[in-house]
C-alpha positions as CSV (number, residue, x, y, z in Angstrom):
1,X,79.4,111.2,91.0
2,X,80.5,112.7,87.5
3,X,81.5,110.8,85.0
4,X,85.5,111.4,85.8
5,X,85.3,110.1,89.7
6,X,83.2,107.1,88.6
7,X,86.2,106.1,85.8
8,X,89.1,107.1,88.2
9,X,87.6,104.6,90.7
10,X,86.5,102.1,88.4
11,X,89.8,101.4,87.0
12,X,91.7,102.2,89.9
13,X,90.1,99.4,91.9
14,X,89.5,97.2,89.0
15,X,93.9,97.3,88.3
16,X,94.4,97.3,92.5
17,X,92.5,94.7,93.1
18,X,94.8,92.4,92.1
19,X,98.2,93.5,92.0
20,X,99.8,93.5,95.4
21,X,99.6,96.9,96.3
22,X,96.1,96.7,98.2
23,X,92.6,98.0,96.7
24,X,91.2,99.0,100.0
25,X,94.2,101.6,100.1
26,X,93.9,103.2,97.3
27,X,89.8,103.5,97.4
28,X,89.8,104.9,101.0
29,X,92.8,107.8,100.0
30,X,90.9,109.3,97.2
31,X,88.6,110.7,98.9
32,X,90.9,112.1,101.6
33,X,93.4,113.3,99.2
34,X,91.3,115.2,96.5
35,X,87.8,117.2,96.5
36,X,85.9,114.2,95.7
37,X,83.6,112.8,98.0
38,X,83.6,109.5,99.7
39,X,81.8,107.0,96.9
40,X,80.3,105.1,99.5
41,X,79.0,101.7,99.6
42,X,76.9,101.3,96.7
43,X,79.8,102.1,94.3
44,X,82.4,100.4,96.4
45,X,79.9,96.9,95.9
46,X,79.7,97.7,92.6
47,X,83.5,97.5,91.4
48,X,83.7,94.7,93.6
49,X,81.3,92.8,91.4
50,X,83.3,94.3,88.3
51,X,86.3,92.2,90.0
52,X,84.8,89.0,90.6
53,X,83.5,89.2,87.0
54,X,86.4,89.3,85.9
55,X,88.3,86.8,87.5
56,X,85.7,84.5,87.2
57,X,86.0,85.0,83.2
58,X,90.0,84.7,83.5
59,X,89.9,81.1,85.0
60,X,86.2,80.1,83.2
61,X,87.9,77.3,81.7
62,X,90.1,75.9,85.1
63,X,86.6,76.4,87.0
64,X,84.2,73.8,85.4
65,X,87.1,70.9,86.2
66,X,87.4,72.3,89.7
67,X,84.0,72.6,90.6
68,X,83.3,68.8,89.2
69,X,86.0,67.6,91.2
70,X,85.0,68.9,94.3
71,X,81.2,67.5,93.6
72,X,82.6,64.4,92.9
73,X,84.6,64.4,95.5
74,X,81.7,65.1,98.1
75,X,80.2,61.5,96.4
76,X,83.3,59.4,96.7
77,X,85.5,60.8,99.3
78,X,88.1,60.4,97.1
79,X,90.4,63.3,96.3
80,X,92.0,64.3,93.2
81,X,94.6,67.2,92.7
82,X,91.3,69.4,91.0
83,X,89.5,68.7,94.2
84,X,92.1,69.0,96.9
85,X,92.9,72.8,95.5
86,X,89.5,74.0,95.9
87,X,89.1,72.7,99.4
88,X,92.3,74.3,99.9
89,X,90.8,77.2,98.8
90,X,87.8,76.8,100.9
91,X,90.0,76.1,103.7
92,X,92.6,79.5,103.6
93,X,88.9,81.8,103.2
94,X,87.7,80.6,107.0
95,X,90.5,83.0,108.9
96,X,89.3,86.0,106.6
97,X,85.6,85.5,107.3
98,X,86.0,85.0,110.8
99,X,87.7,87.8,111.8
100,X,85.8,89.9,109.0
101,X,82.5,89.3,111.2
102,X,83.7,90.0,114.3
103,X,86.3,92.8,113.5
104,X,83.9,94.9,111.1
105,X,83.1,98.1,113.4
106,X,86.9,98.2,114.1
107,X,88.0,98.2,110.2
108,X,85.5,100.4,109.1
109,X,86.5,102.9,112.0
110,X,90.2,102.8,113.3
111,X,92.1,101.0,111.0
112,X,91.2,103.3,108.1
113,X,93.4,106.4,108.8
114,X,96.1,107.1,106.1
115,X,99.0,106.3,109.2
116,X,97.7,102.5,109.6
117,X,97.3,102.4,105.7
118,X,101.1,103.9,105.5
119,X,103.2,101.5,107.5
120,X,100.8,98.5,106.6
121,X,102.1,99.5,102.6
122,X,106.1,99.8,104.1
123,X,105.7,96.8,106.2
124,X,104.0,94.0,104.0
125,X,105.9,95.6,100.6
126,X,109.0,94.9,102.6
127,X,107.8,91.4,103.4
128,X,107.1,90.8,99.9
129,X,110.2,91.5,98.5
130,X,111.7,89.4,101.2
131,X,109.4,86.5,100.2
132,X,110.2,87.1,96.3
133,X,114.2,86.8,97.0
134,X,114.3,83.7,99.1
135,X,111.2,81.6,97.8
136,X,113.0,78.9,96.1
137,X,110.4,78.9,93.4
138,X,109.5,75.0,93.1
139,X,105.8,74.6,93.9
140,X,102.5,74.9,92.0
141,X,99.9,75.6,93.5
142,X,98.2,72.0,93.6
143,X,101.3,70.6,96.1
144,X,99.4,72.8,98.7
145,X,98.9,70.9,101.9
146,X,96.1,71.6,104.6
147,X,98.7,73.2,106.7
148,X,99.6,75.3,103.6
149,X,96.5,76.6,103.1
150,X,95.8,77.5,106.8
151,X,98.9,79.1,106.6
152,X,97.7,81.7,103.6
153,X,94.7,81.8,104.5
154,X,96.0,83.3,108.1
155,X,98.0,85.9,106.2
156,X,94.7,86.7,104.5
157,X,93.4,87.7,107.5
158,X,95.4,90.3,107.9
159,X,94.4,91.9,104.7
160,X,91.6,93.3,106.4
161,X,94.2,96.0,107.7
162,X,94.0,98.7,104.7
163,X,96.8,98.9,103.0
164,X,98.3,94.8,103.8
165,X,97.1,94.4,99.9
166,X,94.6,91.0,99.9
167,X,96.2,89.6,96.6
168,X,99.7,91.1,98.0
169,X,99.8,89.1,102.0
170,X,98.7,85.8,99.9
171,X,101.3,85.8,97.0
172,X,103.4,86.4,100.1
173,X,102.7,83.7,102.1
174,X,102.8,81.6,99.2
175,X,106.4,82.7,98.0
176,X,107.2,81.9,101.8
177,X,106.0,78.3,101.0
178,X,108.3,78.3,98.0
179,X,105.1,78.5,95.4
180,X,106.3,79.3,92.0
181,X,105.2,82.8,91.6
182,X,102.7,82.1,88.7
183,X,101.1,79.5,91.2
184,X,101.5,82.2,93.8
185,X,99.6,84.7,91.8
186,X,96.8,81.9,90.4
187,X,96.0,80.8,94.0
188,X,95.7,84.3,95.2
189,X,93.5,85.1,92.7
190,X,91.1,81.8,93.2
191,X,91.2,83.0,96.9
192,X,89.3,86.7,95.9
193,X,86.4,84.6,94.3
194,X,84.7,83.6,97.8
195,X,86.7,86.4,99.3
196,X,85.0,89.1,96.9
197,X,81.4,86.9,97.4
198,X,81.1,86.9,101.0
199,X,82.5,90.4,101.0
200,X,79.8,91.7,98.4
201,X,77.3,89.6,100.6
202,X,78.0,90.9,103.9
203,X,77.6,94.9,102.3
204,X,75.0,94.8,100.8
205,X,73.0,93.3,103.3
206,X,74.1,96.7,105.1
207,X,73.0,98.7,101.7
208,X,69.7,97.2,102.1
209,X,69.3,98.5,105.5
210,X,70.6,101.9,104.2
211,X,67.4,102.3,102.0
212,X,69.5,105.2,100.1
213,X,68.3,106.3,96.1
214,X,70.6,104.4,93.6
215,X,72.6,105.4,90.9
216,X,72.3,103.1,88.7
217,X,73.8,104.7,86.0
218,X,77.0,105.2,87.6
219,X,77.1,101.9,89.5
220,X,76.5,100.1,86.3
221,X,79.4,102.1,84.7
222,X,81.5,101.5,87.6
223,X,81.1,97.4,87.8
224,X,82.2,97.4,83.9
225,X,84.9,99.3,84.3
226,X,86.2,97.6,86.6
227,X,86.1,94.5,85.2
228,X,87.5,95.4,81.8
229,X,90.0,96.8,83.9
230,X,91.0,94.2,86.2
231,X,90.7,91.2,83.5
232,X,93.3,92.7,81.8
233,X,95.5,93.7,85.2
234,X,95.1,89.5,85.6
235,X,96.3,88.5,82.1
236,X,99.2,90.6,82.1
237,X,100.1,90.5,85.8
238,X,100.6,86.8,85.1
239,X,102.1,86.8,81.7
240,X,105.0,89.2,83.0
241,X,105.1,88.3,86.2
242,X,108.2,85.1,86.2
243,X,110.3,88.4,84.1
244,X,109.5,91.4,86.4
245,X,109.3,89.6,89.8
246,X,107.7,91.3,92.5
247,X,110.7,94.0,92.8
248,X,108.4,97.2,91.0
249,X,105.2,97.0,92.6
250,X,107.8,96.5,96.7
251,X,109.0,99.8,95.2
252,X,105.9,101.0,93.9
253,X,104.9,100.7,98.4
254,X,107.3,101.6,99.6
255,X,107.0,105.3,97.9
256,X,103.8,105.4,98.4
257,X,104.0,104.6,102.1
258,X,107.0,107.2,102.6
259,X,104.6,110.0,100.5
260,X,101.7,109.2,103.0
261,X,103.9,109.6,106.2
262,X,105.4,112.3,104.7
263,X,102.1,113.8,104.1
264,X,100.5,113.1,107.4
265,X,104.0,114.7,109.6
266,X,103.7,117.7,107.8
């Protein structure tokens, strides 16, 4: 990879990741839309670990209180708000696994033509838009119930469909619950840190397998990038998100989903 493919991709998945306008998308059409050849895997774990860096920088200070009430929680069965959102979070990751295990051959193979990642970006940009206009706005994201969190994490699911958008289908289905959209966007994001995990996990167990010479010049490149990248998408996705709404990036899919039908009719 030169030096231009491995920044393009870098930041490109690093600033995807987490805006609602799906990572997977984007990754899989650069390849079929220019001269540059498929990354593959290596890279593609790579800015995935950029990601998870940096959310798991963005909420360092939220995760310490989290993760000691969930502990504590496992001691005295008792549950506080700190400990009932990451079970929550545990909770909404089970549909996304699941079907991740058993649907893998099929994702990798038929649902990644730029058609299926077309009118997934029209359809779920539509229903985003929808969600944005009638969520009455009056949760955070600690009022989530266990039915709640099924709930997203169903919708999750369907993010294995390229072009749903992960962080897109969550913030959804949490709009549909009438989340605030800062909680929206803060719970989506806690959802990518076992999402991202057992996602790294699962490829490069098939990397090892590969037994393929690594670049580790350009992965290495590639992870920071994307982190630098995505840190800052987070920090100023939430800090203008209550002004903008969700109105430019349901735009944003809906072009690009016309352009790719466009492209593929003709």
């Amino acid at each position: 990879m030169d030096i231009l493919h491995i920044i393009v991709l870098a930041v490109l998945q690093g600033v995807t990741e987490f805006l609602p306008i799906s990572s997977s998308a984007h990754l899989i059409l650069i390849p079929k839309l220019s001269a540059w050849p498929d990354q593959g895997l290596a890279f593609d774990v790579a800015v995935h670990v950029g990601s998870l860096t940096a959310v798991l920088w963005y909420f360092r200070h939220d995760l310490k209180p989290l993760s000691q009430a969930w502990v504590k929680s496992l001691h005295t069965r008792q549950a506080t708000q700190e400990s009932r959102l990451v079970w929550a979070v545990a909770l909404a990751t089970i549909p996304v696994a699941i079907c991740g295990l058993f649907m893998a051959k099929m994702i990798a193979t038929d649902l990644r033509s730029i058609t299926v990642i077309a009118v997934a970006t029209i359809v779920f940009g539509l229903l985003l838009g929808y969600a944005d206009v009638y969520s009455k706005n009056q949760r955070n994201e600690y009022s989530l119930s266990w039915k709640d969190a099924v709930f997203i994490g169903l919708a999750q699911a369907l993010a294995l469909i390229p072009g749903t958008s992960r962080s897109g289908i969550t913030m959804t289905a949490a709009l549909l619950l009438n989340l605030e959209r800062k909680a929206a966007a803060r719970f989506s994001f806690l959802l990518a840190i076992p999402v991202i995990l057992l996602a790294g996990a699962h490829d490069v167990l098939k990397l090892l397998k590969q037994q393929v010479p690594v670049d580790w010049f350009s992965l290495g490149l590639g992870a920071l990038l994307s982190a630098i990248s995505a840190y800052f998408c987070i920090k100023i996705f939430i800090d203008v998100l209550d002004r903008i709404g969700m109105l430019p990036f349901v735009i944003y899919r809906l072009l690009l989903g016309m352009i790719l039908l466009a492209w593929v009719l003709n």
